[in-house]
N, C-alpha and C positions, 0 to 999 in steps of 0.2 A: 077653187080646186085645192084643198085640203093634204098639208103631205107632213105626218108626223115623225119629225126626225129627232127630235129633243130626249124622248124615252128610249127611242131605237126598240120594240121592241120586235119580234121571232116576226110578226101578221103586219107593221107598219112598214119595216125595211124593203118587202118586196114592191112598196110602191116605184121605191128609185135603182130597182134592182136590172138589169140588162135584160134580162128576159121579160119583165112586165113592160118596159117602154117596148120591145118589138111587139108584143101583142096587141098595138094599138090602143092605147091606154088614150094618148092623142085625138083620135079621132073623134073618141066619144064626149072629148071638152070641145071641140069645134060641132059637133052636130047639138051639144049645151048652148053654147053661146050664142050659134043660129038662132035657135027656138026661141032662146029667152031673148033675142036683140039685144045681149049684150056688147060692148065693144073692144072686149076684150080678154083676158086670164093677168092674174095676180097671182105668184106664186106665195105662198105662207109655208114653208119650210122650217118649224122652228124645232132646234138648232142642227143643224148635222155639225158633224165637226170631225176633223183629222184627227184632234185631242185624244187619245184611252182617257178614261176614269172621268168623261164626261157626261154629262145627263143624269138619270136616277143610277143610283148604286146598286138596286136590283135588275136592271140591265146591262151593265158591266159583262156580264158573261156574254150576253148574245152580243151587245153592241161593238166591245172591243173587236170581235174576229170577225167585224164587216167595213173598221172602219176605213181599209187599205182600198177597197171597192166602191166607198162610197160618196167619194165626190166625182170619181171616173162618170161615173155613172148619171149623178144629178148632170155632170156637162152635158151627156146624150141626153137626159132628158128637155134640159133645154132648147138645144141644139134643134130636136124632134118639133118639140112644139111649137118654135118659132117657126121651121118649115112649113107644118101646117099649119098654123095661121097665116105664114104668108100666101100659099097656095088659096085657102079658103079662099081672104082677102084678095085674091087676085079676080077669084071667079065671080065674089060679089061686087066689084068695084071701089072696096073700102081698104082702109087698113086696120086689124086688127092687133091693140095693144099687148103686149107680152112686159110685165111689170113683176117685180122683188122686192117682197116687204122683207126689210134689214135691220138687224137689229142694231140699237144704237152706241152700246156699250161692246167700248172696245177687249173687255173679256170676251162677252160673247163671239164677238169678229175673230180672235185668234182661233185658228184651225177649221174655219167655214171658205176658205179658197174658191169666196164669190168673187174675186175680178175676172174670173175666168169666163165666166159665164155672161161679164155685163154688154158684152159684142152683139147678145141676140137679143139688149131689153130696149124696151121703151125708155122706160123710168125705173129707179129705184127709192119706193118709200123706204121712209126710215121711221122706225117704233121708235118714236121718241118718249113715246112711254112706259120705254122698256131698260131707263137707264137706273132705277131704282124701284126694290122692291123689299119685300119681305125675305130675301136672302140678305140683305144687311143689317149690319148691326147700331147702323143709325137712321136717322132720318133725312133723306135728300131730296132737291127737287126732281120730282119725278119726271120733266120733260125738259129738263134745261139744253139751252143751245150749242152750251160746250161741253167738255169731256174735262174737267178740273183737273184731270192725273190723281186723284183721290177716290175712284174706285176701283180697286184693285182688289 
């Protein structure tokens, strides 16, 4: 389930928007998961953030004046999903996982106010191969175990 928050743009923000999670946005990943016998949802969320002046700088305008809304909101969304999947999972005997890929790099983490949310996960992956990229100006291990205090 796909939810692009890193650009924020005008057409992606309504996914975690209050009015898109009551419209049962929900449902339609649990009648997915059925079909396909999946055993679960993964959220990929990359990045929302409390931060101004984050993501593309051509998004700035839209992204800035939603970012006061939009972790309230990723909380419902969670909160939603996890209900139904628990319900699903109740009807079908199973339990269905509710998982958060996270990014590893503690920039990225400032202003994503995901502990909020970790009450309704399974698990949280971590992109660990997301500690180094082509935003630096050198070269690092791209999935190391720790966080050296060297990328800032």
């Amino acid at each position: 389930m796909p939810a692009d928050g890193f650009q924020l743009t005008d057409k992606d923000s309504v996914v975690v928007s209050t009015q898109a999670i009551d419209n049962d946005g929900e449902v339609t990943t649990v009648e997915f998961i059925e079909k396909y016998e999946f055993d679960g949802v993964d959220i990929d969320y990359e990045y929302r953030s409390s931060m101004n002046d984050s993501g593309h700088p051509d998004d700035f305008p839209i992204s800035n004046a939603r970012r006061a809304e939009l972790n309230a909101s990723y909380q419902v969304l969670m909160k939603k999903v996890r209900e139904e999947l628990y319900r699903a999972g109740e009807a079908a005997g199973k339990h269905y996982l509710l998982t958060f890929a996270s990014p590893s790099s503690g920039y990225l983490l400032r202003g994503m106010e995901t502990f909020q949310a970790v009450k309704y996960l399974d698990y949280v992956n971590i992109m660990s191969y997301d500690l180094h990229g082509a935003w630096n100006s050198h070269v690092g291990d791209n999935a190391a175990l720790f966080d050296t205090g060297l990328d800032s």
